[in-house]
C-alpha positions in Angstrom: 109.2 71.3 94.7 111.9 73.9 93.3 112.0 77.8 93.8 111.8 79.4 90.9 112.2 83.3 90.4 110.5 85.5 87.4 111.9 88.7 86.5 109.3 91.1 85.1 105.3 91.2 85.9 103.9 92.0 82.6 101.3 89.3 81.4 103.9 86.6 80.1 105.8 86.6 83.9 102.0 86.9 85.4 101.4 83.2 83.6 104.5 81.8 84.1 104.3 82.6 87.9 100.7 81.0 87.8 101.9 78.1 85.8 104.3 77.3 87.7 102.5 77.9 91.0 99.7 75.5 90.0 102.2 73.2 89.8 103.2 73.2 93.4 106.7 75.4 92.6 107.4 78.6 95.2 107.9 81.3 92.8 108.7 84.7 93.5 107.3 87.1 91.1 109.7 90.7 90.6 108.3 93.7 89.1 110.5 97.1 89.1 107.0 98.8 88.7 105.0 99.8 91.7 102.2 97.4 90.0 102.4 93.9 88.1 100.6 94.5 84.6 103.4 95.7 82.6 102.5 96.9 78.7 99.1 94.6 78.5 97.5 96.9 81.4 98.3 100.0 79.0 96.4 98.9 76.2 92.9 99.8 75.4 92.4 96.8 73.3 94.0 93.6 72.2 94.8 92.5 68.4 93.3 90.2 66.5 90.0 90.2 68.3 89.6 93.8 70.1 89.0 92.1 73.4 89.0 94.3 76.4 92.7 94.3 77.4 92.1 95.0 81.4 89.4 93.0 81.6 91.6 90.2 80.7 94.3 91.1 82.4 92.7 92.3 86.0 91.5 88.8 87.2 95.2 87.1 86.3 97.0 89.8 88.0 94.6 88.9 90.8 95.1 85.7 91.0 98.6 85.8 91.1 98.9 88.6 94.1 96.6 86.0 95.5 98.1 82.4 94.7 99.4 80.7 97.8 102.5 79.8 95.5 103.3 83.4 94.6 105.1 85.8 96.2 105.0 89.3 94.6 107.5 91.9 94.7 107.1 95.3 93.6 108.7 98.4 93.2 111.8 96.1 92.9 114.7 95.0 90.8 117.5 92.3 90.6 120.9 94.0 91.3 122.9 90.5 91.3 123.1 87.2 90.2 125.3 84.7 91.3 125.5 80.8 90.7 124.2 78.2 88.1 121.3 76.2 87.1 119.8 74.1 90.0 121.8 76.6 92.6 121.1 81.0 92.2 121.2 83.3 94.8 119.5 86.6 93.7 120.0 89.8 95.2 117.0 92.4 95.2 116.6 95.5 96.2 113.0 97.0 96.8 112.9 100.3 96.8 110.6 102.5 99.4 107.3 103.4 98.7 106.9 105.4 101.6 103.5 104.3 101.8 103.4 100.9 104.4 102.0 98.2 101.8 100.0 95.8 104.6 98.2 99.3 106.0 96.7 101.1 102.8 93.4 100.6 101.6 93.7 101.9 98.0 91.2 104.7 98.8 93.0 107.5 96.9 92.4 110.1 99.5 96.1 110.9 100.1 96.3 111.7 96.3 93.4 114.0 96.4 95.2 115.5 98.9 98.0 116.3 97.4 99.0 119.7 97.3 101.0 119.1 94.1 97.9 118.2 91.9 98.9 117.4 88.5 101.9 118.9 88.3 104.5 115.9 87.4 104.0 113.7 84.1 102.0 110.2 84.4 104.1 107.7 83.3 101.5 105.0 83.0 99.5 106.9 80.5 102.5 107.5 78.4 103.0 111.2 79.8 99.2 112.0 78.1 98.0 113.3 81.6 99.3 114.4 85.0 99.3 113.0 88.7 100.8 114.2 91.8 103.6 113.5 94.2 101.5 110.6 95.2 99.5 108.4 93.4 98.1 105.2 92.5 100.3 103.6 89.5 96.9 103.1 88.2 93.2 102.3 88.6 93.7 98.8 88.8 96.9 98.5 90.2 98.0 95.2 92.0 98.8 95.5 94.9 96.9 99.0 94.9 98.6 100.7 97.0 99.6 104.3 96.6 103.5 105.6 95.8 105.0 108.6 96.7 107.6 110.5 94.0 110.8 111.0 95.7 112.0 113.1 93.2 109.2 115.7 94.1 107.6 115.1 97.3 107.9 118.1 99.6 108.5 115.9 102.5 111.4 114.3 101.4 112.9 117.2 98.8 112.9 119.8 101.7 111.4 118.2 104.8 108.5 120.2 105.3 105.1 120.1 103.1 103.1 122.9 104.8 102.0 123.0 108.5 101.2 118.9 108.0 101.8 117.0 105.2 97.9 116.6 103.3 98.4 113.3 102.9 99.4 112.3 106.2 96.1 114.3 107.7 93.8 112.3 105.0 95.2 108.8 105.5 92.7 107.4 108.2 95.1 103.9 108.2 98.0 105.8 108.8 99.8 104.2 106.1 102.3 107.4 105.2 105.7 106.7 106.3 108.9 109.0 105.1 111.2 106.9 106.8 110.9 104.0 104.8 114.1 102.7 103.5 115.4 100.6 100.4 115.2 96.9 101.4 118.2 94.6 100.4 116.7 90.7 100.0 118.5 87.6 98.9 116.5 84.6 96.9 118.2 81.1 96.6 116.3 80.0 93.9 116.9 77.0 91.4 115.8 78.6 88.2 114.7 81.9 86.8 112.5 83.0 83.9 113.6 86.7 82.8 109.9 88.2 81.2 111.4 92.1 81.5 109.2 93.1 78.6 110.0 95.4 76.1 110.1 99.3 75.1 109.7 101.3 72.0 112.1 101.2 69.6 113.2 104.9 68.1 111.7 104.5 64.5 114.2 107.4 63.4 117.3 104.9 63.4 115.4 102.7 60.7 116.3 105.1 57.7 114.9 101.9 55.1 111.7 103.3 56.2 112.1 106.7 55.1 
């Protein structure tokens, strides 16, 4: 069977990685988001019907982290593209969470840790609320596993957070690691889907709307 790459987790790459997975294809699902979901898991409810949006979306996002055809990457973009139909190699890079994926629980106590509690914007809730240097993406994150802000971490801005980093000290798995680096992968794949989503348009360059 072929190896197909998606670009973009939101709910249409979610299906097309299960769809093609139930088939008996090797896909390999890439997400620049430390969590698949995209826009869906940010809605409160879906139109026409006002179904739960989450609740739809949780057990799919699930079952994809979970499909023995799936390989999820997160916290990741494609950097390069090289070849044609039937024959791409794709070059990723995953950036570090600093946070080791196959040792943290989800169990938030590194973020109630935090000595920088709510201080930075939460870009998940639209920048409506605050989170700290480290954090879950959200509640329901897949994989749920916690991130650290390299832009405003102690530890890696000036290399010292306190006696002991909080974090460190509260993670019983001891899944904190500040030496993670960047990780450079190469896919040969023979077709790729590109499901990158969307973002809001500025409605102040539409002047035929007043």
């Amino acid at each position: 069977m072929g190896r197909v790459l998606v670009i973009g987790g939101g709910i249409a790459g979610i299906q097309a990685a299960l769809d093609l997975g139930d088939r008996g294809h090797e896909v390999y699902l890439v997400e620049k988001k430390p969590s698949i979901g995209g826009r869906m898991a940010q809605l409160d409810k879906t139109f026409p019907t006002n179904d739960c949006s989450i609740c739809i979306l949780a057990p799919k996002m699930l079952e994809c982290f979970g499909h023995p055809n799936v390989t999820v990457i997160t916290n990741a973009e494609v950097m390069g593209l090289e070849g044609a139909a039937g024959n791409f190699t794709a070059r990723i890079v995953k950036k570090p969470r600093y946070v080791d994926e196959y040792k943290c629980t989800g169990c938030g106590r590194c973020v109630l840790a935090c000595r920088l509690k709510a201080r930075y914007p939460d870009e998940f809730n639209m920048n409506l609320g605050k989170r700290p240097a480290i954090s879950l993406y959200f509640i329901q994150a897949v994989p749920r596993v916690a991130i650290i802000d390299d832009e405003h971490c102690l530890m890696l801005t000036k290399g010292k957070c306190g006696k002991s980093p909080p974090c460190v000290e509260a993670c019983g798995p001891d899944a904190i690691d500040f030496e993670q680096q960047p990780e450079e992968l190469e896919l040969d794949v023979d077709a790729i889907i590109v499901a990158t989503g969307y973002d809001f348009a500025d409605p102040t360059q539409f002047k035929e709307y007043g």
